[in-house]
PDB file with one MODEL, atoms N, CA, C and O in Angstrom:
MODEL        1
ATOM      1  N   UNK A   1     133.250 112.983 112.183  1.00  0.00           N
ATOM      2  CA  UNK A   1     133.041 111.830 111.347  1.00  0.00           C
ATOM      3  C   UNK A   1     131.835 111.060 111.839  1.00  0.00           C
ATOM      4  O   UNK A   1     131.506 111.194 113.018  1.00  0.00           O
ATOM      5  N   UNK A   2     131.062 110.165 110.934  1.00  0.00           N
ATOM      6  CA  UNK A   2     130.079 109.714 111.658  1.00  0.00           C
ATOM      7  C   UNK A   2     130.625 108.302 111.506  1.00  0.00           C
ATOM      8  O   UNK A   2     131.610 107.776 110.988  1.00  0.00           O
ATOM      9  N   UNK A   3     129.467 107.892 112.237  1.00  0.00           N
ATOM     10  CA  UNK A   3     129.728 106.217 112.195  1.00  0.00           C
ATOM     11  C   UNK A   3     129.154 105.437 111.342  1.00  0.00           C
ATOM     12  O   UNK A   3     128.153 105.822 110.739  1.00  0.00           O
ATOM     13  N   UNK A   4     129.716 104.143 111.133  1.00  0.00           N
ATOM     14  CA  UNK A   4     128.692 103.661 109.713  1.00  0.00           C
ATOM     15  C   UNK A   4     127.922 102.918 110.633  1.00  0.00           C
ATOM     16  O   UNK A   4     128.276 102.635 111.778  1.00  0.00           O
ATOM     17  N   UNK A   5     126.557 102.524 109.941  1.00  0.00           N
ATOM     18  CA  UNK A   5     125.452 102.227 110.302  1.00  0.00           C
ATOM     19  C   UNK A   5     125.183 100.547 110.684  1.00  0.00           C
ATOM     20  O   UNK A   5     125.317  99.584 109.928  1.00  0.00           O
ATOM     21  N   UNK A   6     124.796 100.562 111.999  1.00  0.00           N
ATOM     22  CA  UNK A   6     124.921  98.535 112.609  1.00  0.00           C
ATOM     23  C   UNK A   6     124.065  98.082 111.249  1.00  0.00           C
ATOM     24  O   UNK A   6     123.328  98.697 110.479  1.00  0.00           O
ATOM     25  N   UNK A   7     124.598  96.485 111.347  1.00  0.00           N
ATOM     26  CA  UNK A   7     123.246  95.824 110.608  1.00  0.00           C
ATOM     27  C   UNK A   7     121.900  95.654 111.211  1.00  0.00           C
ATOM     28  O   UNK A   7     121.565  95.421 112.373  1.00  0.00           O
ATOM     29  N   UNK A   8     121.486  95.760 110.555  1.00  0.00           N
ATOM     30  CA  UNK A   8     119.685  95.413 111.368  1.00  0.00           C
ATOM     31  C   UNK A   8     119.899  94.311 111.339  1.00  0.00           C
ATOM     32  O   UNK A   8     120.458  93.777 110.381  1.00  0.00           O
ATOM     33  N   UNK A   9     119.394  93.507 112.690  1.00  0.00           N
ATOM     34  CA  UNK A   9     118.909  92.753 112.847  1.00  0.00           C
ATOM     35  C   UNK A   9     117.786  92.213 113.404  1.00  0.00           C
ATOM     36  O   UNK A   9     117.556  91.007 113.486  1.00  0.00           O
ATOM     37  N   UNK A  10     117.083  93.103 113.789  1.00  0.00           N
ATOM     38  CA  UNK A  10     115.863  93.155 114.228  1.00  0.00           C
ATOM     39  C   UNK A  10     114.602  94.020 113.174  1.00  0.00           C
ATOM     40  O   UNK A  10     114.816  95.186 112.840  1.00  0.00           O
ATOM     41  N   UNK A  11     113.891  93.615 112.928  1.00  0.00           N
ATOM     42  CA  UNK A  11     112.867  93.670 111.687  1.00  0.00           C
ATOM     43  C   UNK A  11     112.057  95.162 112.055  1.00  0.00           C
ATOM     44  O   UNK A  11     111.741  96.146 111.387  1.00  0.00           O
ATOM     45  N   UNK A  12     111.905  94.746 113.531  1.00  0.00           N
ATOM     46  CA  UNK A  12     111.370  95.937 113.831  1.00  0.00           C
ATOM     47  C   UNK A  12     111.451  97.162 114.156  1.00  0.00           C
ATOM     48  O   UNK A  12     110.605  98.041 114.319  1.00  0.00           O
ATOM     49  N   UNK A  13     112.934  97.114 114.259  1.00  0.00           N
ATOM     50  CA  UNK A  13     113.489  98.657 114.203  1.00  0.00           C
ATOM     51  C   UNK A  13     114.325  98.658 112.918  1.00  0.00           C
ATOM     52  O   UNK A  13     115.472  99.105 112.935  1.00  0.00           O
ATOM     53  N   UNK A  14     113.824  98.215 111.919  1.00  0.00           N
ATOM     54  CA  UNK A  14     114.181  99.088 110.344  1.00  0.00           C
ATOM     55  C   UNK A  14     113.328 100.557 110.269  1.00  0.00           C
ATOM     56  O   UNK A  14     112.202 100.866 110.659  1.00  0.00           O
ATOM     57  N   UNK A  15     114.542 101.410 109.491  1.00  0.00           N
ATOM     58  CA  UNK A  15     113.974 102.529 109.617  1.00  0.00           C
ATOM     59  C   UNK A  15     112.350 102.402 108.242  1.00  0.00           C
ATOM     60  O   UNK A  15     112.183 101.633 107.295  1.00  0.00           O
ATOM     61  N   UNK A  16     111.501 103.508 108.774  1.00  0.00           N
ATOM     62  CA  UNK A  16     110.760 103.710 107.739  1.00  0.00           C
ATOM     63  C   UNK A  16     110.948 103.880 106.931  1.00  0.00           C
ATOM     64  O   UNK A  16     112.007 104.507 106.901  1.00  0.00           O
ATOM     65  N   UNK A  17     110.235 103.587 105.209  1.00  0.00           N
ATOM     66  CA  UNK A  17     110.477 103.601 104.045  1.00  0.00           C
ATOM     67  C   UNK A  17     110.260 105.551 104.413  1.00  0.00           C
ATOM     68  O   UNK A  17     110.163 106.193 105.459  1.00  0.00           O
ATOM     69  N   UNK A  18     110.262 105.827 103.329  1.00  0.00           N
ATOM     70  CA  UNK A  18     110.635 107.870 102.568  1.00  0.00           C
ATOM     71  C   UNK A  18     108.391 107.431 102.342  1.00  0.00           C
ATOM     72  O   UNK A  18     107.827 106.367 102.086  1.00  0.00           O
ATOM     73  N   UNK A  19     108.010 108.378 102.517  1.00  0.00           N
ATOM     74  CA  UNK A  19     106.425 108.580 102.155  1.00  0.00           C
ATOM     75  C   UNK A  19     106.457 108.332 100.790  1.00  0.00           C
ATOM     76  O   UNK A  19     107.452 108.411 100.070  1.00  0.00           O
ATOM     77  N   UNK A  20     105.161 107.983 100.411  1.00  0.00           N
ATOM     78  CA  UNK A  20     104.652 108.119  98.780  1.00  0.00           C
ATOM     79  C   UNK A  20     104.221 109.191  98.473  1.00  0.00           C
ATOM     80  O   UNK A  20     103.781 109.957  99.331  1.00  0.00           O
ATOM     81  N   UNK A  21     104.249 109.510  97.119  1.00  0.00           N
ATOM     82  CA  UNK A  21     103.463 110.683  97.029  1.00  0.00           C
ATOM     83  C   UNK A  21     102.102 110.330  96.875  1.00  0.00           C
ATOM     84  O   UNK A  21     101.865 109.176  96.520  1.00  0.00           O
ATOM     85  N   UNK A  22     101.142 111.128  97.081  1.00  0.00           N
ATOM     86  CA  UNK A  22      99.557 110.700  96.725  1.00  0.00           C
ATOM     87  C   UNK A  22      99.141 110.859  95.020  1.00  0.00           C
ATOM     88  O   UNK A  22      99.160 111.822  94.254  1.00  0.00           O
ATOM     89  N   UNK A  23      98.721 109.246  94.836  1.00  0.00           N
ATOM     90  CA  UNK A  23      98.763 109.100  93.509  1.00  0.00           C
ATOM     91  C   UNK A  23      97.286 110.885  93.066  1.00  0.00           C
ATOM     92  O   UNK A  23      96.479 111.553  93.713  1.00  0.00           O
ATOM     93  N   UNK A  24      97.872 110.807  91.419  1.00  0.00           N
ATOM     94  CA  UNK A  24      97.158 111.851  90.779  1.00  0.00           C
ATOM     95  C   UNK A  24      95.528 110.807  90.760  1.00  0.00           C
ATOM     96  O   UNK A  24      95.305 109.782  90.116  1.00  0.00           O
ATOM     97  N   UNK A  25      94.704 111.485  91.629  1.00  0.00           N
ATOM     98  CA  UNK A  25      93.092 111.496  90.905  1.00  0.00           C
ATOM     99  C   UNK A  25      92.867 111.472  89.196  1.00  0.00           C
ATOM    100  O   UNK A  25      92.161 110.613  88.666  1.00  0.00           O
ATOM    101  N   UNK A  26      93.536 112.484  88.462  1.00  0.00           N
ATOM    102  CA  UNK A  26      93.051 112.057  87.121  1.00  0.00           C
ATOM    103  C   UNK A  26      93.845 110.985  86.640  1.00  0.00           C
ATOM    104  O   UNK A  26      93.301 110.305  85.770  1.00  0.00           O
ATOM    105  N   UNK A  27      95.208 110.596  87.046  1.00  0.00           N
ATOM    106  CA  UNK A  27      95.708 109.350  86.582  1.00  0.00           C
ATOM    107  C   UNK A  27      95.061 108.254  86.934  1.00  0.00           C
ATOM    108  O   UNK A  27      94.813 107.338  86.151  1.00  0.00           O
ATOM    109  N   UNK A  28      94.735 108.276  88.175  1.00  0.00           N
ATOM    110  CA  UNK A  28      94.003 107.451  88.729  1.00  0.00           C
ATOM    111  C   UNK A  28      92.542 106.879  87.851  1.00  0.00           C
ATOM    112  O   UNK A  28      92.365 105.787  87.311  1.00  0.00           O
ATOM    113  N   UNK A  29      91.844 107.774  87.925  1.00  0.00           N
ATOM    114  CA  UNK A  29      90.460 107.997  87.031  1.00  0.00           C
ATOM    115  C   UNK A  29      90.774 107.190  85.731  1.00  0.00           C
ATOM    116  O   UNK A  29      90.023 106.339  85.254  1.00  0.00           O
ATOM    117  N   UNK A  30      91.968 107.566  85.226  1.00  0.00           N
ATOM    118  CA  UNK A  30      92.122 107.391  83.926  1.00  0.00           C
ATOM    119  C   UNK A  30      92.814 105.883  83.561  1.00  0.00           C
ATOM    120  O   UNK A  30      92.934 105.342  82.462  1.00  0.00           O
ATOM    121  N   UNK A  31      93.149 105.499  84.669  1.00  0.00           N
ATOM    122  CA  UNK A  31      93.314 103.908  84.533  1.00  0.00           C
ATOM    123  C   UNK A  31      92.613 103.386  84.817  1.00  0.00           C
ATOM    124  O   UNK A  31      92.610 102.254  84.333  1.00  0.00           O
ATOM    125  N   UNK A  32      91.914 103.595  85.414  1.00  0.00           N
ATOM    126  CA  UNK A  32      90.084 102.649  85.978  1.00  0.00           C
ATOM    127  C   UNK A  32      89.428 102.665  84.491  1.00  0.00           C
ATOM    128  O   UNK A  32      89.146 101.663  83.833  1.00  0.00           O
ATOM    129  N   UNK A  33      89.281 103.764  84.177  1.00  0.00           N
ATOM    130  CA  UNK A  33      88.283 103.933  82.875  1.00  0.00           C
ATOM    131  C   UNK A  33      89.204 102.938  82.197  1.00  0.00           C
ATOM    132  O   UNK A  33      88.774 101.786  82.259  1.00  0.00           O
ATOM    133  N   UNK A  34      90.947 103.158  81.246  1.00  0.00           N
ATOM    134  CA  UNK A  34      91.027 102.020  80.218  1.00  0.00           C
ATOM    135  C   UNK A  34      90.839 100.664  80.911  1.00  0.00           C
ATOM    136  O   UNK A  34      90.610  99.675  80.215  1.00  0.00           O
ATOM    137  N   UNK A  35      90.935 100.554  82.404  1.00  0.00           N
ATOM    138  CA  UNK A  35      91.003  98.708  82.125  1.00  0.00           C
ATOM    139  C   UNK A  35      89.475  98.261  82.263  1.00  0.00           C
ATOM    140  O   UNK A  35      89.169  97.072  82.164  1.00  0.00           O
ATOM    141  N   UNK A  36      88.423  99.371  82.523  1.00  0.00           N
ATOM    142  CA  UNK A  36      87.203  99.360  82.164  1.00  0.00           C
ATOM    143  C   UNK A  36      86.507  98.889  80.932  1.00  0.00           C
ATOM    144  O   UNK A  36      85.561  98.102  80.891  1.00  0.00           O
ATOM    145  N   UNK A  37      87.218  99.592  79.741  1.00  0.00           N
ATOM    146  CA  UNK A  37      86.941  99.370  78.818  1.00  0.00           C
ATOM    147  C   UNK A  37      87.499  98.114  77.871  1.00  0.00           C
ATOM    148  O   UNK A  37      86.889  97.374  77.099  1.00  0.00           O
ATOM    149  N   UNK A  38      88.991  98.183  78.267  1.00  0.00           N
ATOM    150  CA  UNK A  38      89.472  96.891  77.950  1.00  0.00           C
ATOM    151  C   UNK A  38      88.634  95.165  78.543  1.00  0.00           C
ATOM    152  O   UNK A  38      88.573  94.211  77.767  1.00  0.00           O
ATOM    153  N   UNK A  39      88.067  95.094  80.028  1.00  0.00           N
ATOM    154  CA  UNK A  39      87.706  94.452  80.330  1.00  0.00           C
ATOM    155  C   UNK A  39      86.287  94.275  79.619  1.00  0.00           C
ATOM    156  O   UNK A  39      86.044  93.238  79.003  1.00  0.00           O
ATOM    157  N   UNK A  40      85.564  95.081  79.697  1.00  0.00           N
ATOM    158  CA  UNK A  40      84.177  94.986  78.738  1.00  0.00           C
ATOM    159  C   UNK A  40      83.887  94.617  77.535  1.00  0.00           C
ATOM    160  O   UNK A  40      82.858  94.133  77.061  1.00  0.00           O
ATOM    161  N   UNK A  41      85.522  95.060  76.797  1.00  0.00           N
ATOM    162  CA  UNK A  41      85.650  94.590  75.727  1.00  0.00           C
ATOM    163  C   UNK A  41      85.591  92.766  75.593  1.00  0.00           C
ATOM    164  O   UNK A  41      84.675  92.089  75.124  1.00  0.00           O
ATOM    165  N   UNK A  42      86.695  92.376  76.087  1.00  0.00           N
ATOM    166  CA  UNK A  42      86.859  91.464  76.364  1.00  0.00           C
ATOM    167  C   UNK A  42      85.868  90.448  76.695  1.00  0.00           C
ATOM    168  O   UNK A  42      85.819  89.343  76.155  1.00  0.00           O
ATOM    169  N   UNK A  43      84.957  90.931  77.747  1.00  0.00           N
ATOM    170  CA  UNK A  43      84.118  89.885  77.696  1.00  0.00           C
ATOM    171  C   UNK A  43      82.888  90.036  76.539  1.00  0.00           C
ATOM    172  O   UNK A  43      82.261  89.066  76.113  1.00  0.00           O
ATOM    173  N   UNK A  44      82.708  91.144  76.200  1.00  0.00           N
ATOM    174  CA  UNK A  44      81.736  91.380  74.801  1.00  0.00           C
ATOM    175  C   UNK A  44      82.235  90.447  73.734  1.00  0.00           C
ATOM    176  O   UNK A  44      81.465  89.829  72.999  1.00  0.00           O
ATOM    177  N   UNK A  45      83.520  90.365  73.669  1.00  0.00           N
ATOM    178  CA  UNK A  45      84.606  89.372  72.669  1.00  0.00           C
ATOM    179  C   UNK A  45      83.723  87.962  72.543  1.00  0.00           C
ATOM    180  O   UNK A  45      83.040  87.519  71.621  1.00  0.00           O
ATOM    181  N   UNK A  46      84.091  87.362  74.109  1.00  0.00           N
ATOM    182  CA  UNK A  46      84.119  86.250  74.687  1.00  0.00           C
ATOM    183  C   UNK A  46      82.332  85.852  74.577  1.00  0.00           C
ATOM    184  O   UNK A  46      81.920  84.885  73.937  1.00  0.00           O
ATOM    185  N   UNK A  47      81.556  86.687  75.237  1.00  0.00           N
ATOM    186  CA  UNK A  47      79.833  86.558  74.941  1.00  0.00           C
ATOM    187  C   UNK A  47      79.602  86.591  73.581  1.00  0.00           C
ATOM    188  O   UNK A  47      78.808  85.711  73.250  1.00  0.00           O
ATOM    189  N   UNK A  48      80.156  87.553  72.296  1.00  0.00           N
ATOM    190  CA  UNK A  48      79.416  87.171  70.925  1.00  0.00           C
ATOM    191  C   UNK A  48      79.958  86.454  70.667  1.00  0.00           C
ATOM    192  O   UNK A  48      79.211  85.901  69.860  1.00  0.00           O
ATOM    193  N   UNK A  49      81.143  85.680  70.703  1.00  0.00           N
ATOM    194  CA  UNK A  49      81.969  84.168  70.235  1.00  0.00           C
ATOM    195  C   UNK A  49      80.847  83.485  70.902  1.00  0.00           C
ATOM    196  O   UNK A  49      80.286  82.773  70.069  1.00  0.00           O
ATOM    197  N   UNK A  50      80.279  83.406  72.076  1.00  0.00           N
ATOM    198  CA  UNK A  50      79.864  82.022  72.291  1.00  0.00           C
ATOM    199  C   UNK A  50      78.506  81.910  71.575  1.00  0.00           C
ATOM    200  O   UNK A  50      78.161  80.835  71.084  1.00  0.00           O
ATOM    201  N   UNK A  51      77.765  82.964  71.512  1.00  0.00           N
ATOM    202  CA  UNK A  51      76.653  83.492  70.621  1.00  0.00           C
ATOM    203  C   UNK A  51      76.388  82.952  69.492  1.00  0.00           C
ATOM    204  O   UNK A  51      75.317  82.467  69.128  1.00  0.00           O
ATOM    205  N   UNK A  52      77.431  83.038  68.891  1.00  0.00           N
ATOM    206  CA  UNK A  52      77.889  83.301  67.565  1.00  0.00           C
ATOM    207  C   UNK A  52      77.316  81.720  67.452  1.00  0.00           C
ATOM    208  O   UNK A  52      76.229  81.406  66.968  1.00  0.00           O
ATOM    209  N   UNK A  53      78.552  80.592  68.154  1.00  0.00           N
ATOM    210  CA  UNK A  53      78.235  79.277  67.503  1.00  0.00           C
ATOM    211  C   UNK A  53      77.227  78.940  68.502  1.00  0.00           C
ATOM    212  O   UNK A  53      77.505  77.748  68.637  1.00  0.00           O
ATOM    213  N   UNK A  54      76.207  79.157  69.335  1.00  0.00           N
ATOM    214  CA  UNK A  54      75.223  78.764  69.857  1.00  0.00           C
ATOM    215  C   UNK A  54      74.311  78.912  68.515  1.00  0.00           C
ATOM    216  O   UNK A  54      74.006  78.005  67.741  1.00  0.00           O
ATOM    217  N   UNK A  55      74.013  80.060  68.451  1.00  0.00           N
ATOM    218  CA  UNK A  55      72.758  80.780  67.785  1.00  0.00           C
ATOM    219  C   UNK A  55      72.929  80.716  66.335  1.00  0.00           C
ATOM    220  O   UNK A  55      72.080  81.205  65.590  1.00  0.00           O
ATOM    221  N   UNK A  56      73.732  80.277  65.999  1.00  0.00           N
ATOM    222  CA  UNK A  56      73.890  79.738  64.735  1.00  0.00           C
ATOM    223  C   UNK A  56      74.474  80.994  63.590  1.00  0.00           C
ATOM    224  O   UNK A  56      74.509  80.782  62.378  1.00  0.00           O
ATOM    225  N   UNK A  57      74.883  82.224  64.182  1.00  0.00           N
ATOM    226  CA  UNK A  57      75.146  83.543  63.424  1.00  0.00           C
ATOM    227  C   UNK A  57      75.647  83.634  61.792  1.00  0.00           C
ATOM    228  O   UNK A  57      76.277  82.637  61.439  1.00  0.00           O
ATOM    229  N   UNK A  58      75.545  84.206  61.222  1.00  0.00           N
ATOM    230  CA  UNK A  58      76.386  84.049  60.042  1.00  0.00           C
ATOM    231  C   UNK A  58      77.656  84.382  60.034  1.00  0.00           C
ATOM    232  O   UNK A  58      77.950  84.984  61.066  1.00  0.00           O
ATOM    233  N   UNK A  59      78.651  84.226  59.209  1.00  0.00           N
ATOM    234  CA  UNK A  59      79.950  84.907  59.072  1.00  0.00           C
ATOM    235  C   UNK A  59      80.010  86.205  59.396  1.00  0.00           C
ATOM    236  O   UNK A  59      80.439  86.643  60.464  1.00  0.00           O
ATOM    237  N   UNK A  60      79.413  87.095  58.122  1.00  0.00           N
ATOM    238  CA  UNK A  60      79.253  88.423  58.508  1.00  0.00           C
ATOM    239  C   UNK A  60      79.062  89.275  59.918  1.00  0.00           C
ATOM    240  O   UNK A  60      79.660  90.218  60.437  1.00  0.00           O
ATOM    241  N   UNK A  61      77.967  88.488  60.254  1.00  0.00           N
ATOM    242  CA  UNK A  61      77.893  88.985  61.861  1.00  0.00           C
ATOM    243  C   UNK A  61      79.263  88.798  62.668  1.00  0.00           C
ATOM    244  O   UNK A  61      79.883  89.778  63.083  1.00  0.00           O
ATOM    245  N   UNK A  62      79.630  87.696  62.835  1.00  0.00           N
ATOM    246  CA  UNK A  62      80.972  87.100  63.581  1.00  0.00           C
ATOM    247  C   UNK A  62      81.804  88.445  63.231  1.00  0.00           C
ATOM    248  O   UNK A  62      82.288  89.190  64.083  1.00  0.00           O
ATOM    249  N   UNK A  63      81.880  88.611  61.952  1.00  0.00           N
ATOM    250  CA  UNK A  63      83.196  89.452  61.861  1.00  0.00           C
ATOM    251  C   UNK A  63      82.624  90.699  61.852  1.00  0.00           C
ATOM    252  O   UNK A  63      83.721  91.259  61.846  1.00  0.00           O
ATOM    253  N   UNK A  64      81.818  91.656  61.845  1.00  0.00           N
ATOM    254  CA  UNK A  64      80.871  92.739  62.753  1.00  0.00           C
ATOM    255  C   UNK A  64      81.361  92.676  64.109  1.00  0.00           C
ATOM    256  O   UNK A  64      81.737  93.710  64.662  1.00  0.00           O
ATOM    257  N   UNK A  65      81.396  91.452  64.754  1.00  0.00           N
ATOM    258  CA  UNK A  65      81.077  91.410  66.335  1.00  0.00           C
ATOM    259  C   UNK A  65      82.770  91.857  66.795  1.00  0.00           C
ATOM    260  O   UNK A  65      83.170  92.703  67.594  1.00  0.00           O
ATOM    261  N   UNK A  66      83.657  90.706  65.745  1.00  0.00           N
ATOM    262  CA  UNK A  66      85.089  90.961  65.968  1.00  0.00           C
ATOM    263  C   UNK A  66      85.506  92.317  65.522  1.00  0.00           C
ATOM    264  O   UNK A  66      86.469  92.843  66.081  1.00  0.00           O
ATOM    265  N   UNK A  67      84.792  93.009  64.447  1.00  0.00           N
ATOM    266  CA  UNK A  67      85.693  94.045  64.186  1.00  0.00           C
ATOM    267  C   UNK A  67      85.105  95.625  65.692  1.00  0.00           C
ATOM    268  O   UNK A  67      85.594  96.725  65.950  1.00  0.00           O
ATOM    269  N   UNK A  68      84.094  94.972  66.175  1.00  0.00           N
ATOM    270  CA  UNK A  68      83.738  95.766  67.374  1.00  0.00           C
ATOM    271  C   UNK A  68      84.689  95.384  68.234  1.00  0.00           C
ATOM    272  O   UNK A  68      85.324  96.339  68.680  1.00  0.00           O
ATOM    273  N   UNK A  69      85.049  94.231  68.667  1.00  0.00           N
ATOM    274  CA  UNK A  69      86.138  93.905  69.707  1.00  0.00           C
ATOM    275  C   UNK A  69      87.351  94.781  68.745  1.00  0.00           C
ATOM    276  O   UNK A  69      87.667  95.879  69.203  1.00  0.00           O
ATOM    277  N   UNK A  70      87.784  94.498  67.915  1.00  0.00           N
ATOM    278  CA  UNK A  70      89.523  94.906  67.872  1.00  0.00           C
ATOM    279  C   UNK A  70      89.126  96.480  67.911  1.00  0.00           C
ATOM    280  O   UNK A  70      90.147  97.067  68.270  1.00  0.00           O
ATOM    281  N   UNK A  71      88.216  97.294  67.723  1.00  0.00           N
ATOM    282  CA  UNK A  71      87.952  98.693  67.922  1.00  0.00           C
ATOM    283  C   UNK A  71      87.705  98.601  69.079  1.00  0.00           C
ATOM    284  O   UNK A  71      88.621  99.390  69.311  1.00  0.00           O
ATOM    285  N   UNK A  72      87.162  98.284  70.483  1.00  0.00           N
ATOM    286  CA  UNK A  72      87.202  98.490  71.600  1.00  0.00           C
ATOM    287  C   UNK A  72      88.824  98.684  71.962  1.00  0.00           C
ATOM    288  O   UNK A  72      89.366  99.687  72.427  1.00  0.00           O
ATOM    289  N   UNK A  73      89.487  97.266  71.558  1.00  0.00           N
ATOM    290  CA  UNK A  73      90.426  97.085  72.003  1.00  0.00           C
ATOM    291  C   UNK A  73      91.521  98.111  71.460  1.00  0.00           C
ATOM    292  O   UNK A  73      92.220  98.649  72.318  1.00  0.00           O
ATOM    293  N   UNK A  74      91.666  98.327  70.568  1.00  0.00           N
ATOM    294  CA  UNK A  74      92.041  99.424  69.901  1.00  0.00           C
ATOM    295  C   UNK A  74      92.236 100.935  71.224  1.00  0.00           C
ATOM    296  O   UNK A  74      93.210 101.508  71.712  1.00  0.00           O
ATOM    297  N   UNK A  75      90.858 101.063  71.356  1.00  0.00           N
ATOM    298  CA  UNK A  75      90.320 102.346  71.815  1.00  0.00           C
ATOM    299  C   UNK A  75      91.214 102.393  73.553  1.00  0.00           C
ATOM    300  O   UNK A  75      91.681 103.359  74.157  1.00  0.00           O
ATOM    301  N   UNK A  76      91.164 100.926  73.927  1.00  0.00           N
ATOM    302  CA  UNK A  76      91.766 100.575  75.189  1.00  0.00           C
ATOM    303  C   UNK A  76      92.890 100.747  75.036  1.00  0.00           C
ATOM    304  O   UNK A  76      93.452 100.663  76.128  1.00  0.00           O
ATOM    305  N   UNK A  77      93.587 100.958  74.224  1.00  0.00           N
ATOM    306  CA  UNK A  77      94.946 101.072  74.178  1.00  0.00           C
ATOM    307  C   UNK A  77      95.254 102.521  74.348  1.00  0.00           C
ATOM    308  O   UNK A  77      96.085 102.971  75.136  1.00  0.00           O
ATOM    309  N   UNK A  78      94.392 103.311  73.410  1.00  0.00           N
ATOM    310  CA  UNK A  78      94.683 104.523  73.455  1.00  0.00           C
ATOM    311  C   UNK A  78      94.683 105.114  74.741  1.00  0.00           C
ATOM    312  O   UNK A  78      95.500 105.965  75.093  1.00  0.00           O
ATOM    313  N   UNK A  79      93.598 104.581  75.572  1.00  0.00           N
ATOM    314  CA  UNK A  79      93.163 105.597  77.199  1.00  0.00           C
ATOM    315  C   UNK A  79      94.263 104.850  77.708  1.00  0.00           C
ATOM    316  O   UNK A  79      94.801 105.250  78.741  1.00  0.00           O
ATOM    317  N   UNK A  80      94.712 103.745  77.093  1.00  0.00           N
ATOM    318  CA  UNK A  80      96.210 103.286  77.710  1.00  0.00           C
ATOM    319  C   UNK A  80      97.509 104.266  78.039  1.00  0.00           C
ATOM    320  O   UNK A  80      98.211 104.564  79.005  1.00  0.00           O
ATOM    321  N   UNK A  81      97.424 104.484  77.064  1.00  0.00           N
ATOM    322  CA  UNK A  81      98.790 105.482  76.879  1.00  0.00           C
ATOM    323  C   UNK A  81      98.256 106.940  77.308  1.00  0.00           C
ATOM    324  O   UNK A  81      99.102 107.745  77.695  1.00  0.00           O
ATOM    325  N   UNK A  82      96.855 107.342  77.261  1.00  0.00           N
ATOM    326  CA  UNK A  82      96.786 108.423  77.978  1.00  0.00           C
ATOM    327  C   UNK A  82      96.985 108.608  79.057  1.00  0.00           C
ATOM    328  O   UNK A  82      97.569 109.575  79.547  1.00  0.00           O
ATOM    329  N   UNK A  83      96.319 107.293  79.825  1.00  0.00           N
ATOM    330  CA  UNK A  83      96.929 106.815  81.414  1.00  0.00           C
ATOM    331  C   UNK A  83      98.523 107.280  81.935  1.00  0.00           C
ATOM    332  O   UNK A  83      98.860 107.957  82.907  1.00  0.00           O
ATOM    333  N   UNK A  84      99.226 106.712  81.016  1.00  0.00           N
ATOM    334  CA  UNK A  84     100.609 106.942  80.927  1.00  0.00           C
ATOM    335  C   UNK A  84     100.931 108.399  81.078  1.00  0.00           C
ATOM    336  O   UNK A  84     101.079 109.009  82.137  1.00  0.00           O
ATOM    337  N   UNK A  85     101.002 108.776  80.078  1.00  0.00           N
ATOM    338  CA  UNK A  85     101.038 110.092  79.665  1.00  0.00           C
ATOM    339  C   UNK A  85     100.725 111.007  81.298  1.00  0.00           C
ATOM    340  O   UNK A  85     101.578 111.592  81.967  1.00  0.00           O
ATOM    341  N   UNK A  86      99.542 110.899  81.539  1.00  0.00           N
ATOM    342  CA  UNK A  86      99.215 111.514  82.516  1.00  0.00           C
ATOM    343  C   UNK A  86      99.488 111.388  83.756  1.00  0.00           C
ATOM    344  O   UNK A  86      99.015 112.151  84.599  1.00  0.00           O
ATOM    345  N   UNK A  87     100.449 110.215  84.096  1.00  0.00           N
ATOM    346  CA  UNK A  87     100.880 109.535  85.175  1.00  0.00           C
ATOM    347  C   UNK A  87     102.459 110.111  84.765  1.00  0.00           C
ATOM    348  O   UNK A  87     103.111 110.380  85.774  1.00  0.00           O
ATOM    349  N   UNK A  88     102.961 110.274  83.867  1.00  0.00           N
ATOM    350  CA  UNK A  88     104.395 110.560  83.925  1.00  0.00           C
ATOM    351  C   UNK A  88     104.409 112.503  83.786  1.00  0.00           C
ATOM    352  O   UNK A  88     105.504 113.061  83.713  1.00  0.00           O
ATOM    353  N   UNK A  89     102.950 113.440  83.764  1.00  0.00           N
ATOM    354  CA  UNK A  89     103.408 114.617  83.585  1.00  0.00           C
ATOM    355  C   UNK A  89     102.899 114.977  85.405  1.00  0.00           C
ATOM    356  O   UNK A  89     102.819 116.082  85.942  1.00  0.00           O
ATOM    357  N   UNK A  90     102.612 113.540  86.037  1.00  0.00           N
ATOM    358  CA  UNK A  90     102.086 114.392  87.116  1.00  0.00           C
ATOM    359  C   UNK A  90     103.737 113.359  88.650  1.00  0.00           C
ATOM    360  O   UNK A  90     103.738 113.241  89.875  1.00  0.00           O
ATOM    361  N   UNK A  91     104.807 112.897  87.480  1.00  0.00           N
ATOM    362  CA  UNK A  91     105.842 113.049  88.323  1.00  0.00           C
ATOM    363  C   UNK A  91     106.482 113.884  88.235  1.00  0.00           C
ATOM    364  O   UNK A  91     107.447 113.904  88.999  1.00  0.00           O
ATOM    365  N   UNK A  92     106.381 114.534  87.682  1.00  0.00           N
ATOM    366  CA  UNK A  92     107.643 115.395  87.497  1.00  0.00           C
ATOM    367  C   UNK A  92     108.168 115.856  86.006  1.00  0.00           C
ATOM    368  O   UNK A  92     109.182 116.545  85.893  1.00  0.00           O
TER     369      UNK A  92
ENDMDL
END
């Protein structure tokens, strides 16, 4: 029979956590790139908004500039879920 296990009370002799596995390189890769793009987006958003009412733009342009943001953002979503995708076929 074994014995059950003291409480720790000392911090420093807790046993070690179990290793990680080493994250996947292309998952990896592949989340850098969407929050890459999401972030660029974003501030492209944020720079033609301020543009826009500095420089006096027309409507049309504004909504050109926005329909480029919600297609970035769009696009960020997708390498989103590829991220995913590729992070859950490389657990298992």
């Amino acid at each position: 029979m074994s014995r059950p296990a003291a409480p720790l009370t000392d911090p420093r002799r807790a046993p070690a956590p179990p290793p990680r596995p080493a994250p996947d390189p292309k998952a990896t890769r592949a989340g850098r790139t969407a929050a890459a793009v999401l972030a660029g987006t974003g501030l492209f958003w944020m720079i033609a908004t301020w543009a826009a009412e500095a420089w006096g733009w027309s409507i049309r342009v504004q909504a050109l500039c926005d329909l480029f943001a919600l297609a970035g953002f769009g696009f960020g979503l997708y390498l989103t879920w590829q991220a995913w995708r590729i992070g859950r076929a490389h657990k298992g």
